[in-house]
N, CA, C and O of each residue as an XYZ file, in Angstrom:
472
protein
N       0.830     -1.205      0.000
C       0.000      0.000      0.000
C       0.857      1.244      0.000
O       2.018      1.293      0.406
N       0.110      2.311     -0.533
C       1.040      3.389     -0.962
C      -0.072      4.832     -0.242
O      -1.245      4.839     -0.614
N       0.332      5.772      0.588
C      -0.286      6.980      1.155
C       0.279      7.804      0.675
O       1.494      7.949      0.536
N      -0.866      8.656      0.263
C      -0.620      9.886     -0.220
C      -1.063     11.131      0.261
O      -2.250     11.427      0.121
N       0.285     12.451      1.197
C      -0.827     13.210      1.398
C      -0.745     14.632      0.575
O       0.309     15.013      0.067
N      -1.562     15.126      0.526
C      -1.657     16.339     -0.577
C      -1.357     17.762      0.608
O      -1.765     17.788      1.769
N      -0.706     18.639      0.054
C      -0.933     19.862      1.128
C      -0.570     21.257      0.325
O       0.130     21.010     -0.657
N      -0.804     22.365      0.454
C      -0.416     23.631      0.061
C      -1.342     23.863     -1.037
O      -1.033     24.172     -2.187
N      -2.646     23.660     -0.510
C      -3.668     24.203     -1.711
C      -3.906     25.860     -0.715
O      -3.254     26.337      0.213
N      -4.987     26.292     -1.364
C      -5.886     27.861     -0.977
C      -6.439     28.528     -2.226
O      -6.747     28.077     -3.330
N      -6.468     29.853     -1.651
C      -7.416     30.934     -2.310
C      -6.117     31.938     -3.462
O      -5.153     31.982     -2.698
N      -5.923     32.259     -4.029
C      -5.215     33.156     -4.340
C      -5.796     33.610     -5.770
O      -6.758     33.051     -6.297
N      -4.926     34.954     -6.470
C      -5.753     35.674     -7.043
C      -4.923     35.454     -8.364
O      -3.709     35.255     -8.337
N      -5.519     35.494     -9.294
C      -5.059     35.260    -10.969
C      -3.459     36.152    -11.217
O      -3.002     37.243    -10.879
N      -3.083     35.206    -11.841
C      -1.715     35.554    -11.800
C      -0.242     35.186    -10.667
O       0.979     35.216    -10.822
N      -1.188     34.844     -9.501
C       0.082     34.385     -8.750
C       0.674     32.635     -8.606
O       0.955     32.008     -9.627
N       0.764     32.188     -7.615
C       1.108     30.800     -7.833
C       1.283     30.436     -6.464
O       1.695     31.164     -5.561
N       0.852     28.976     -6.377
C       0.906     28.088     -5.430
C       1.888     27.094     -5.584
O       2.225     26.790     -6.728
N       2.415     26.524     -4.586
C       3.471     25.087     -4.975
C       2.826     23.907     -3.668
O       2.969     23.972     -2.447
N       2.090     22.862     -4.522
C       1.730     21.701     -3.647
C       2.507     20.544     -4.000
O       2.801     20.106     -5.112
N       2.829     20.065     -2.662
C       3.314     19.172     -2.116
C       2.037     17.683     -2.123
O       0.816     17.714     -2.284
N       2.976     16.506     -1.877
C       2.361     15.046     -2.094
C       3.650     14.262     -1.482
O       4.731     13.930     -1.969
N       3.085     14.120     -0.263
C       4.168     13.100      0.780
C       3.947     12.001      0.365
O       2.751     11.727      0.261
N       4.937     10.943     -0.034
C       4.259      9.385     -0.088
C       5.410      8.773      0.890
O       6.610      8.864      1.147
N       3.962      7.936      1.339
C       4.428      6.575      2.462
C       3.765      5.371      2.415
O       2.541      5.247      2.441
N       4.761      4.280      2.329
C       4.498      2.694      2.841
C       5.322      1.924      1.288
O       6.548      1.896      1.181
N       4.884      1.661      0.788
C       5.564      0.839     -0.563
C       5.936      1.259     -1.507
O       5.801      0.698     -2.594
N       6.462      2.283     -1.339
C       6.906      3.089     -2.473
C       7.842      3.126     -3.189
O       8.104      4.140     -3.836
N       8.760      1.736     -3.256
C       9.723      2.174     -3.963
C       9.641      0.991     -5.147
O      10.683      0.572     -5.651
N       8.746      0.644     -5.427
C       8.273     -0.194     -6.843
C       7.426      0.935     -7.351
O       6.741      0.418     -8.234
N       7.189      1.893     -7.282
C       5.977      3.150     -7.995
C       7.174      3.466     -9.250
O       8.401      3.540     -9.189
N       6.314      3.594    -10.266
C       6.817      3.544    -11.627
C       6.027      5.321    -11.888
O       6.298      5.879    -12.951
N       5.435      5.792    -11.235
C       5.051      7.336    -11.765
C       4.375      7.634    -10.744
O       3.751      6.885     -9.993
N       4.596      9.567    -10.697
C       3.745     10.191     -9.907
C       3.130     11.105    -10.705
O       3.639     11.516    -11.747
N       1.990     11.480    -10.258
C       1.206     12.277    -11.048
C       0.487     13.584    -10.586
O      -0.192     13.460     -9.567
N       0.523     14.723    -11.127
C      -1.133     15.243    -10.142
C      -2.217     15.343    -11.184
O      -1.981     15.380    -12.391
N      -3.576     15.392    -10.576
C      -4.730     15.412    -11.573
C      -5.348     16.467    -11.009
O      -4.793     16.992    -10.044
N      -6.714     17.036    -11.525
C      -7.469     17.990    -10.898
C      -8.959     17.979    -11.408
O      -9.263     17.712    -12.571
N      -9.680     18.236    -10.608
C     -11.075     18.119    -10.988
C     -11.670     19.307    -10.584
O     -11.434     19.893     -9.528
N     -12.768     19.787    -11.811
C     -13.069     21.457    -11.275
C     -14.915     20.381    -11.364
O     -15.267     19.267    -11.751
N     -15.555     21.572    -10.760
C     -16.862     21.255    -10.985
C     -17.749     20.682    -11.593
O     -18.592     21.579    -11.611
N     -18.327     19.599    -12.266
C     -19.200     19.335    -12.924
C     -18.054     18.616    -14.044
O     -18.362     17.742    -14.855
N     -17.274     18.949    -13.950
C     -16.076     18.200    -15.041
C     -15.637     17.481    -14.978
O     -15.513     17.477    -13.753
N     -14.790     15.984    -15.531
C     -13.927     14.803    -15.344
C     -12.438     14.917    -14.520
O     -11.705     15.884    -14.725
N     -12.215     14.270    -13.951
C     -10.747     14.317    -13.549
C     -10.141     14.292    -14.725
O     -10.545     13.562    -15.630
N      -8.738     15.365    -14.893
C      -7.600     15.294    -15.439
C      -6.425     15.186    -15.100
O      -5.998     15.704    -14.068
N      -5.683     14.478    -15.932
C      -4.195     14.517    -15.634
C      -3.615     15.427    -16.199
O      -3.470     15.621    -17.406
N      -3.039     16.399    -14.754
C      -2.246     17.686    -15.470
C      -0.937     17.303    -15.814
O      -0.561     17.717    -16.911
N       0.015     16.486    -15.039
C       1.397     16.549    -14.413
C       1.676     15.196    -14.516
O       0.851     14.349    -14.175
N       2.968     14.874    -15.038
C       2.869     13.408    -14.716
C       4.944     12.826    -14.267
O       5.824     13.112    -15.079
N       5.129     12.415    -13.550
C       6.870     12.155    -13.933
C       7.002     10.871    -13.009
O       6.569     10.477    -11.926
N       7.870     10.416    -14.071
C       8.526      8.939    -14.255
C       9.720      8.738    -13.176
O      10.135      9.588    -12.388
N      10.115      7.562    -13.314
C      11.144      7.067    -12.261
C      12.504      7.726    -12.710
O      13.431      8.060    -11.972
N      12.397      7.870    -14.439
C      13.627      8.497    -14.774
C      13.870      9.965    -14.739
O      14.866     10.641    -15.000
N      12.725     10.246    -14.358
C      12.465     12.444    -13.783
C      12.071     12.895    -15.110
O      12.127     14.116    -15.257
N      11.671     12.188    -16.150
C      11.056     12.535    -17.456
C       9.816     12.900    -17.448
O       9.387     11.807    -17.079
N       8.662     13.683    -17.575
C       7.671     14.946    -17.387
C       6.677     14.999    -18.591
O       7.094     15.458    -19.655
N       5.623     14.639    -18.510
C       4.481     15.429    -19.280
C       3.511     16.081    -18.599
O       3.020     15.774    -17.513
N       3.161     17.394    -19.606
C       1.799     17.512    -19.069
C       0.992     18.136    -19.639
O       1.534     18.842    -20.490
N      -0.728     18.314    -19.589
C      -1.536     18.762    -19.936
C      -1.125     19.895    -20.948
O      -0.156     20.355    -20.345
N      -1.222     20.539    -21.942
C      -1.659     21.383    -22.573
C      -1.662     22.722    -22.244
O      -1.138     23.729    -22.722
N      -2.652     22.392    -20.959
C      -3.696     23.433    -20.716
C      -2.530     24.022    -19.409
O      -2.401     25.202    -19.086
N      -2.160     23.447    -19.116
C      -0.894     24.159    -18.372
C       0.470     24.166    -18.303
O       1.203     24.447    -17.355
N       0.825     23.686    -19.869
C       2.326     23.095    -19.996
C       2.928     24.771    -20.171
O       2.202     25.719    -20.470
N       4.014     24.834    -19.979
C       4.791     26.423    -19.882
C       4.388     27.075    -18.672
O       5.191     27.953    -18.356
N       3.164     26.916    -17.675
C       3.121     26.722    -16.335
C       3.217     26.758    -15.219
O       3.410     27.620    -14.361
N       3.026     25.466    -15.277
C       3.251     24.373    -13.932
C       4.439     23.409    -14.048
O       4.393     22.891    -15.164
N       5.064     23.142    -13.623
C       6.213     22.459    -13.166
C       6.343     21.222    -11.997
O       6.512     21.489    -10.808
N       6.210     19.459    -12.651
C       6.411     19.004    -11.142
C       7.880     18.810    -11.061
O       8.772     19.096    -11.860
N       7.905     18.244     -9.878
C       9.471     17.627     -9.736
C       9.008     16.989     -8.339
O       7.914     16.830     -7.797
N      10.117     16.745     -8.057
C      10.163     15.278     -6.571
C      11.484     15.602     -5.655
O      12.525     16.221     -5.874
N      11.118     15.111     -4.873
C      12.788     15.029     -3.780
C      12.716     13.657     -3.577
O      11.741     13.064     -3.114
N      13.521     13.279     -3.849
C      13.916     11.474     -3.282
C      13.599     11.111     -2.220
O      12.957     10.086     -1.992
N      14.049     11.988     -1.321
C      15.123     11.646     -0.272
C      13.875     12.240      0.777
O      13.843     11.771      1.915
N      12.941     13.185      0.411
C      11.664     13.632      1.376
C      10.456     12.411      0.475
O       9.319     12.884      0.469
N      10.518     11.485      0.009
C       9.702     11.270     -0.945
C       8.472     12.015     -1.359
O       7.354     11.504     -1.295
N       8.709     13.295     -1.808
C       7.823     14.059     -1.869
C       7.632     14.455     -3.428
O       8.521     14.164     -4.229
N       6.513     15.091     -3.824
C       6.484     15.601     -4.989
C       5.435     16.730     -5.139
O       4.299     16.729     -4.664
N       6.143     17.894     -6.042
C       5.589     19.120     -5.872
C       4.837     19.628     -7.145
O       5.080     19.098     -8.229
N       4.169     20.376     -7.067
C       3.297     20.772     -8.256
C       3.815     22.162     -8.023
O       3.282     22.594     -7.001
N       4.736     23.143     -8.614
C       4.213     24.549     -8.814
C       3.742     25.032     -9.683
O       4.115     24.624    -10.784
N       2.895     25.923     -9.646
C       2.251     26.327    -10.374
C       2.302     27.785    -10.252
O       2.728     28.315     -9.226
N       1.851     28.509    -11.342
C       3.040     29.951    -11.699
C       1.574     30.502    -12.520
O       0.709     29.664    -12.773
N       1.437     31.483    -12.782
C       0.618     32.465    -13.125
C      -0.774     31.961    -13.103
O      -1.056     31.656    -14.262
N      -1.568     31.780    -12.473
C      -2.518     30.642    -12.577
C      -3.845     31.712    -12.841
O      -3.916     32.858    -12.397
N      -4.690     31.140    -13.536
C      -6.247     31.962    -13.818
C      -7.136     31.240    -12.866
O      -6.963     30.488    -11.907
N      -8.254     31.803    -13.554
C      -9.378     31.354    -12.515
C      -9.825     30.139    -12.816
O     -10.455     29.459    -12.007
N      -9.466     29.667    -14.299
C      -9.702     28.060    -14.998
C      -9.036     27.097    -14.275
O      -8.850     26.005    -14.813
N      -8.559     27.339    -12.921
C      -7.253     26.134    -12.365
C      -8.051     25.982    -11.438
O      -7.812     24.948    -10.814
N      -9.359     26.857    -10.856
C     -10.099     26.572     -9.730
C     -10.185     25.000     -9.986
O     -10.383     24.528    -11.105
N     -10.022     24.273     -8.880
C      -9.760     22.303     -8.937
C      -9.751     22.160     -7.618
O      -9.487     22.940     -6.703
N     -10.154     20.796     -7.663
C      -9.696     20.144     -6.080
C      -8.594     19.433     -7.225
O      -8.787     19.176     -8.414
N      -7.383     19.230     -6.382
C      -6.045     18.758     -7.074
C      -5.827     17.216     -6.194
O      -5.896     17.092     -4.972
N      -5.593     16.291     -7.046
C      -5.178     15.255     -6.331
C      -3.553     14.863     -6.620
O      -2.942     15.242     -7.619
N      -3.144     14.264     -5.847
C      -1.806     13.320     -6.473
C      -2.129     11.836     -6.607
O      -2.926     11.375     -5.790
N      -1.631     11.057     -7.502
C      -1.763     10.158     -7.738
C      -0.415      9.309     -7.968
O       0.490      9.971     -8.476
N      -0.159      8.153     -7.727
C       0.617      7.258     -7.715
C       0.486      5.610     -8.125
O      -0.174      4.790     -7.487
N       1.227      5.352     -9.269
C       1.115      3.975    -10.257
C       2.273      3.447    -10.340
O       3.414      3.904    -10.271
N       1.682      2.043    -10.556
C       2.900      0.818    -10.463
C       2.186     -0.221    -11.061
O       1.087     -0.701    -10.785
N       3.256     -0.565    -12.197
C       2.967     -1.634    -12.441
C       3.230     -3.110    -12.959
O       2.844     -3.976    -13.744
N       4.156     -2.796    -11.977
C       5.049     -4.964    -11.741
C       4.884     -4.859     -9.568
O       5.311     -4.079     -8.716
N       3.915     -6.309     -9.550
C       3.558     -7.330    -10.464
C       2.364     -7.010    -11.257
O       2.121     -7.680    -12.260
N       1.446     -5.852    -10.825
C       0.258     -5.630    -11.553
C      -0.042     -4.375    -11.436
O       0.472     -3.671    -10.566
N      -0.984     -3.899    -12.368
C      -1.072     -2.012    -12.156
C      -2.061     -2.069    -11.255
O      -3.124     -2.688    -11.303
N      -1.441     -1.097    -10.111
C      -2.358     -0.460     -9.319
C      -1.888      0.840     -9.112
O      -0.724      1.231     -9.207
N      -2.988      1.539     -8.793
C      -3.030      3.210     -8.495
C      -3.509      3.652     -6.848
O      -4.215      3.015     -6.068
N      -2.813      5.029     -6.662
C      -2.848      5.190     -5.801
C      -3.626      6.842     -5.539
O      -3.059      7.794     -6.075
N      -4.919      7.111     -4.709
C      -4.705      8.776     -4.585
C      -4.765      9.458     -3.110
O      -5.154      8.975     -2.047
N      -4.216     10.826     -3.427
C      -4.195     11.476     -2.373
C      -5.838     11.755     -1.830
O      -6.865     11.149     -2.139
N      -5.668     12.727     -1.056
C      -8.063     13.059     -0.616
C      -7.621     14.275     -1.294
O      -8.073     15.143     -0.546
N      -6.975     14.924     -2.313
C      -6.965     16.156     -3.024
C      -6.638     17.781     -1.687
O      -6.613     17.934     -0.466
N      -6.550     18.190     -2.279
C      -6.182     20.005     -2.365
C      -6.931     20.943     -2.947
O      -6.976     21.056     -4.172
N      -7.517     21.622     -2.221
C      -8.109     22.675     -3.112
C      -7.805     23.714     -3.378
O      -7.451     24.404     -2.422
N      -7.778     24.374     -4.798
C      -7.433     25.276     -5.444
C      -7.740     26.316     -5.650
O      -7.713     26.195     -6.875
N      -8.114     27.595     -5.462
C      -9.744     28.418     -6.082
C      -8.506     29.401     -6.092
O      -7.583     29.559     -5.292
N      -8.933     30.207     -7.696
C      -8.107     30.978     -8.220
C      -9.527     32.389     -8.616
O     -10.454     32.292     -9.420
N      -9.307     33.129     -8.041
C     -10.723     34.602     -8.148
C      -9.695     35.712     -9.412
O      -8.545     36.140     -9.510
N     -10.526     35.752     -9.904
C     -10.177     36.759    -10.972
C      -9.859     38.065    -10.723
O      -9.586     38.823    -11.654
């Protein structure tokens, strides 16, 4: 089993930026990717953010040039910043965590919330 906790969401105003954090604990060192996703109202979860065991990075579109993740090893942590943000980022933000040898399973945080006021 793999815990995930999410932290450094809030309120802030268009244009500035937040940086959230995603502690992981218990089996974590077979996890083949970390991720963050976000879900705004009435809409599907997306995957914004995504990075590999080798620190290799995709992400969404809609916030690539951005947001930025990265990780610390050694805190097993992983961060989302996020840099000029509009009011379209309003989300509850989750982290998520996948592995898959011997079989795929996923992992999520209880999310972060986001709210970006114009």
């Amino acid at each position: 089993q793999v815990q995930l906790v999410e932290s450094g969401g809030g309120l802030v105003q268009a244009g500035e930026s937040l940086r959230l954090s995603c502690a992981a604990s218990g089996s974590i060192s077979s996890i083949n990717a970390m991720g963050w996703y976000r879900q705004a109202p009435g809409k599907q979860r997306e995957l914004i953010a995504l990075i590999w065991t080798d620190d290799s990075t995709n992400y969404a579109d809609s916030v690539k040039g951005r947001f930025t993740i990265s990780r610390d090893n050694a805190k097993n942590t992983v961060y989302l910043q996020m840099n000029s943000l509009k009011p379209e980022d309003t989300a509850v933000y989750y982290c998520n965590a996948v592995r898959y040898n011997p079989a795929y399973e996923q992992y999520w945080g209880q999310g972060t919330q986001v709210t970006v006021s114009s």
